[in-house]
N, C-alpha and C positions, 0 to 999 in steps of 0.2 A: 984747562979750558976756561977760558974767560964766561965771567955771567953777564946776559943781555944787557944792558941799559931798560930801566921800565920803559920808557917813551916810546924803543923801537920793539918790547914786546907787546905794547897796546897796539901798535901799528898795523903787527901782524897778524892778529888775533883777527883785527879789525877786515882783516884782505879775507881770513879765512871764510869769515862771516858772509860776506860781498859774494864773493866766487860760490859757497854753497846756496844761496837765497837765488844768484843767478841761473846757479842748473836746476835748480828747482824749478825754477818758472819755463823754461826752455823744455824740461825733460815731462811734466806734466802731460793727463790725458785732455782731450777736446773737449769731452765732456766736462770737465773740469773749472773750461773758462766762464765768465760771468757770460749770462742770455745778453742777447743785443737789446736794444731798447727800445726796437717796436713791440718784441715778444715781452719783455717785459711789461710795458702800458696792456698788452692784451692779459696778461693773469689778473688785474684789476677792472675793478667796472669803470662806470664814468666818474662816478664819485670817487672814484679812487678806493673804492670797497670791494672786497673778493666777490665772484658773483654767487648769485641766490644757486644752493644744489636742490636735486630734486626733493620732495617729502619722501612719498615710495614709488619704491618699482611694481605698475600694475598691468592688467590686461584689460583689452577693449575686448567688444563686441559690437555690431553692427544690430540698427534696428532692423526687421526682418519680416514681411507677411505670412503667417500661419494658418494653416486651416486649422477654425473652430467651430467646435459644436454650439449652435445656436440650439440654449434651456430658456426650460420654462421653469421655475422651482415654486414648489406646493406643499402644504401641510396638510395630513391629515389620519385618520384610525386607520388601523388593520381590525377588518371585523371578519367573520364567515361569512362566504357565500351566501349559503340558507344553513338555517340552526333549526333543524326541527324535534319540537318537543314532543317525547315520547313520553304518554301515560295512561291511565287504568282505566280501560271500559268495566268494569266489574265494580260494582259497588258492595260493599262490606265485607271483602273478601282478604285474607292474611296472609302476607308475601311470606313464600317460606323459602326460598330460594332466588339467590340475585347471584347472577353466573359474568356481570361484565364491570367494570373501573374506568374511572377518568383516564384516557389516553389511550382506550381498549382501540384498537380497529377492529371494525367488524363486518360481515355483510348482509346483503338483504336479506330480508326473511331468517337472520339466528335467533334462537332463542335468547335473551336478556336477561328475566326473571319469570320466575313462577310462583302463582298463587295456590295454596291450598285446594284441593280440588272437592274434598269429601262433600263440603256444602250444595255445592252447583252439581254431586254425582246425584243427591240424597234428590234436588228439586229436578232432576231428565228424570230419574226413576216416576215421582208422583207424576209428571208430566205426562210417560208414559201409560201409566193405571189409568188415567182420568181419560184419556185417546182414547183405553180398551174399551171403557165404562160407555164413553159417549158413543162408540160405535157398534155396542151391543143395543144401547136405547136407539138408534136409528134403524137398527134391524127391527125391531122391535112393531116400532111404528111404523115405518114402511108397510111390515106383515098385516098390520091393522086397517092399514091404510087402501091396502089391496083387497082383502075382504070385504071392505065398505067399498068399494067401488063396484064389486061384483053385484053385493047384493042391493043396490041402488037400485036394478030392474024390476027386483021382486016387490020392492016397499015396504021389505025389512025394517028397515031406517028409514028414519027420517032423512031430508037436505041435511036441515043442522047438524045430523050427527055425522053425518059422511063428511062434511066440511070440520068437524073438529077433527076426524081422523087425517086427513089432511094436511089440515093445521101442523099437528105433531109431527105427522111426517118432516115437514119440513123445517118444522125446529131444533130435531133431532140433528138433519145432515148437516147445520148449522151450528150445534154442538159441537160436533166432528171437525169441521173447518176449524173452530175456535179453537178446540185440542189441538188440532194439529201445529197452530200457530203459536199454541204455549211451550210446546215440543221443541217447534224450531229456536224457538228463542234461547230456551233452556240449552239446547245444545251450544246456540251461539255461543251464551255465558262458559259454557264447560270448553271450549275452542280459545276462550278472552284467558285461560288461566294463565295461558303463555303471552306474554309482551314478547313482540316481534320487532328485530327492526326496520324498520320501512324503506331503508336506503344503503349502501356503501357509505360507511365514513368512519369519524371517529366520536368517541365519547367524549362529549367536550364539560358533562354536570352529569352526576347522581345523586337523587337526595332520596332512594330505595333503601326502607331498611329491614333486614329480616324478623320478620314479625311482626310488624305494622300492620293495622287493618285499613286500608284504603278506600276511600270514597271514591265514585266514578268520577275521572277528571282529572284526576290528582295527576302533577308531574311528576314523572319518576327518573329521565334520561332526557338529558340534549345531547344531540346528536349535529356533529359537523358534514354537513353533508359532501359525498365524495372526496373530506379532505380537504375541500376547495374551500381558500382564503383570496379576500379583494381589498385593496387600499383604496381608501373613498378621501379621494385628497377634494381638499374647498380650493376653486380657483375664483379668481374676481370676474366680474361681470364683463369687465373690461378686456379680458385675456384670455376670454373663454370661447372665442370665435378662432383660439391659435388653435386648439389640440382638437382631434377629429379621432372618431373611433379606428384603431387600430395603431395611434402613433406610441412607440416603444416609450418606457420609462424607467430611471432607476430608483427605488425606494430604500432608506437607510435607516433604520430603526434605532431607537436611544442606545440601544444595547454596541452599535456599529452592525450588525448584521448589514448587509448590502444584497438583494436580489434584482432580477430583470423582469422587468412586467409589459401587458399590454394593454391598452387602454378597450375597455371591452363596451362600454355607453356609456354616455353622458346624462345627466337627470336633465327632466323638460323645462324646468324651473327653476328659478332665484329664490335664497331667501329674501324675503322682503328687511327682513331686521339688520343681516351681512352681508346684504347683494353678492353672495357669493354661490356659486353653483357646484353640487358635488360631481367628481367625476371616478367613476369606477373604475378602480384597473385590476385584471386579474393580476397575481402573483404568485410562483409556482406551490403545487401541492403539500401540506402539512407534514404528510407525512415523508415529504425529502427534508427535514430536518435542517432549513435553510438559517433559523434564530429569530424568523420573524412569527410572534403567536397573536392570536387573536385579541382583541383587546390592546393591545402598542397604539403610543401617537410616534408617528415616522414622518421624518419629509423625504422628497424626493425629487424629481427632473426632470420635467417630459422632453426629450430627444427629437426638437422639432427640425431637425436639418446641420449645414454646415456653410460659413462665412467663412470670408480672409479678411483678416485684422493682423494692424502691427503690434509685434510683439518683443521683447528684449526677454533677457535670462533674469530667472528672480532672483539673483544674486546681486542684478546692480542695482535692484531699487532701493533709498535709502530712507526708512521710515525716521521723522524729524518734529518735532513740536506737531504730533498731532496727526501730520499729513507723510505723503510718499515724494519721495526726490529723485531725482538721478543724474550721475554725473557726464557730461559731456565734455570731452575731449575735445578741444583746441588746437588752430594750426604749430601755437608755439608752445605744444606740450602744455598748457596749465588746463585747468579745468574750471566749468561755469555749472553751477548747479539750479536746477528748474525742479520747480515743484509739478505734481503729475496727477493723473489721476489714471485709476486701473480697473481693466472688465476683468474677463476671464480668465482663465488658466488652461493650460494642456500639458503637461507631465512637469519639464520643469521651466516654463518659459511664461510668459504675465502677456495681458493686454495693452495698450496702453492706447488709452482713450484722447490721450492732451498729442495735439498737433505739435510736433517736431521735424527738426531742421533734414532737409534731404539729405543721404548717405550720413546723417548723424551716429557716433561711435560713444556708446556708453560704455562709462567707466564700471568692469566686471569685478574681479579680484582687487580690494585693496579699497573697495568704494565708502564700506564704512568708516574709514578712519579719516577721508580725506575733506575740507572745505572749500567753499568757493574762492577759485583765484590758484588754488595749491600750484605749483610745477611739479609734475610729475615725469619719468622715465614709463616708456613702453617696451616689456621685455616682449621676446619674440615669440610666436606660436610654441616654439619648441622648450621656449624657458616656461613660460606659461603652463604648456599643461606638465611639465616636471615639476611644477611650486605647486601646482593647486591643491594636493593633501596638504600642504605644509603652512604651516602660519604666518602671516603676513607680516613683517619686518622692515622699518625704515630704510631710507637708502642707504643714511648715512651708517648704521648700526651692519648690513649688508655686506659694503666697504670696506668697514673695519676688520671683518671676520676673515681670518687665514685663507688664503686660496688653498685647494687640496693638493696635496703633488702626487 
C-alpha cells in the first residue's frame, strides 16, 4: 500500500476537523447558545456595572396603635402604718422574763414580758395593813363621835369638844379613802408586771433585756401594727391633682420585689422646701411575705388609666450616637433611617412619640446592622418567623450557602 503524500494527509485531517466543529455547533443544547443582546445589556446597569444586590434579607413591621397604660411614676419609703411603742409603766422594777423577738407575730392583749413581781407583792400587802389600820381609826372616831353627839343635850361637853369629835370623825373616813386609793394603785403597779400588747401585729424592735431594771417609760417593743405597711411616695405639686384616693399603684423595691397597692389619702399639704406632696398608698400585709420591709426607698406607678399610642416592635429601634432610630422601608426596597423619640412600653412593643409617615413599615429583623440608603430584600411572613431564632446573615453570604436537598 502506497503512503499518503503529506499535503493530501494535512488535507484530510484538516476536513476531519471542519465536519467535527460543524456537528458540534449543530448538535449542541439551547441552552447552550450565547443570550441575545437585549438580555445581555439587561445583566449590566447603566454604567455598564453589574447591579447593586441586596445587603440582607429582613422583615418589616407595620407602625400599629396600642392600648397603653397612662403612669404616674413616684419615689418614695416603705414605712408602717402605725409603729407603736410598747413600754414600762412600772418604775424600778426588774424584767425577769421577755417571752417575744423581732419578727414575733402577736396578738392583742399577749403577754410580752414580765417584771419581777415580789417588790409590788411586798407594797399591795403594806397597802393593804395601812387600809386595815385607817378603817379601825374611823371606827374608832365615828364611836366617839356618836357619844359626843348624844351627850351634847346633857352639856356634858362642851361645843368645842363635840366639834373636835367630829372633826376626827371625819378625818378618819378620809384616811380610809386615801388607803383605798393607795391599794388601788398598788395593785395597778402588780397588774403593769405584765407588758401587754395593745394590738395585732408584729414585732418590728426589742431593746428588753432580762434583768434590767427599768424606769417608767422606757421603750421596750415596737410594734407594727396589724402588719400593715404604706408607701409614702413624694409626688410634685404639679401632678398631684392626677392621683385621687383609691387610684391602683405598683411599687418596686431595690431589692425587685413588685407588689399592688391602693392609694389610701393624700397629705393636705406641700413641702415648702420640695414642693412635693406625700401620697400614701397601702400595700399588702407584712406578714404575706411579699420582699417589700419597712424602711426600703421604692418607686413605683400610679395606674391612672389607658390611651392609644403608636407603637412598632422593640426590635426595630436602632439606638445610634446617643439617640433611637428606625428604619423605614422604601418603595424600591432601600431603606431611610429617622431619628425618633420613644414613650412607653407594653410587653414587647415601644411608643413612638416622633410623627411618622402613614402605613409606614419599619425595618424589624436585620435593623441593626443596616444604614441609611442600604437595599434590602423582604423575606415572607413565613421566612421570617422561621429565621427569627436564628442569626442574621448577609444576603450575599445566604446565597452562597448550599440549598438543602
Amino acid at each position: 500500500m502506497k503512503r499518503l503524500h503529506r499535503p493530501t494527509l494535512i488535507a484530510v485531517l484538516l476536513a476531519v476537523v471542519v465536519v467535527a466543529a460543524l456537528a458540534f455547533w449543530l448538535l449542541r443544547k439551547p441552552d447552550d447558545k450565547a443570550p441575545p443582546a437585549g438580555q445581555a445589556a439587561a445583566s449590566t446597569g447603566k454604567d455598564g456595572a453589574p447591579p447593586a444586590r441586596p445587603a440582607l434579607t429582613v422583615s418589616v413591621a407595620k407602625a400599629e396603635p396600642s392600648e397603653l397604660n397612662v403612669t404616674l411614676t413616684a419615689n418614695g419609703n416603705v414605712a408602717a402604718w402605725q409603729e407603736a411603742s410598747i413600754g414600762s409603766e412600772s418604775n424600778g422594777l426588774r424584767l425577769s422574763e421577755v417571752r417575744v423577738n423581732v419578727g414575733d407575730v402577736v396578738k392583742k392583749g399577749q403577754v410580752l414580758a414580765v417584771f419581777s413581781p415580789e417588790t409590788i407583792n411586798a407594797d399591795v400587802a403594806q397597802a393593804r395593813a395601812s387600809l386595815a389600820e385607817a378603817k379601825a381609826t374611823a371606827a374608832d372616831a365615828a364611836g366617839n363621835a356618836a357619844r359626843a353627839r348624844t351627850l351634847s343635850q346633857t352639856g356634858a361637853l362642851s361645843q368645842q369638844q363635840i366639834n373636835q369629835y367630829q372633826t376626827t370623825e371625819q378625818t378618819a373616813k378620809a384616811r380610809v379613802e386615801a388607803a383605798v386609793a393607795v391599794l388601788a394603785a398598788q395593785q395597778v403597779r402588780g397588774r403593769n408586771t405584765q407588758v401587754l400588747a395593745p394590738d395585732d401585729g408584729v414585732v418590728s424592735a426589742r431593746t428588753a433585756t432580762v434583768g434590767s431594771v427599768v424606769a417608767a417609760g422606757t421603750e421596750l417593743f415596737k410594734l407594727i401594727r396589724q402588719g400593715r405597711l404604706e408607701w409614702r411616695a413624694e409626688v410634685t405639686s404639679a401632678e398631684l391633682g392626677r392621683v385621687t384616693v383609691g387610684t391602683p399603684a405598683v411599687v418596686i423595691s431595690a431589692s425587685g420585689a413588685q407588689v399592688q397597692g391602693k392609694v389610701r389619702s393624700i397629705a393636705p399639704t406641700v413641702d415648702p422646701q420640695t414642693r412635693n406632696a406625700l401620697v400614701y398608698v397601702d400595700i399588702p400585709n407584712v406578714l404575706q411575705n411579699t420582699g417589700i420591709k419597712a424602711g426600703m426607698f421604692a418607686n413605683g406607678e400610679f395606674q391612672l388609666g389607658k390611651s392609644s399610642a403608636l407603637t412598632v416592635p422593640q426590635a426595630a429601634i436602632v439606638p445610634r450616637d446617643g439617640f433611637n432610630h428606625l428604619l423605614l422601608l422604601q418603595p424600591d426596597n432601600r431603606v431611610s433611617q429617622i431619628k425618633i423619640e420613644t414613650g412607653r412600653r407594653v410587653g414587647e412593643r415601644v411608643e413612638i412619640l416622633t410623627q411618622l409617615p402613614a402605613d409606614a413599615q419599619v425595618v424589624v429583623q436585620g435593623a441593626g446592622f443596616l444604614n441609611d440608603g442600604d437595599l434590602v430584600r423582604v423575606a415572607d411572613a413565613a421566612t421570617a418567623a422561621a429565621a427569627a431564632p436564628a442569626t442574621i446573615r448577609p444576603a450575599s453570604a445566604a446565597a452562597s450557602a448550599p440549598a438543602a436537598k
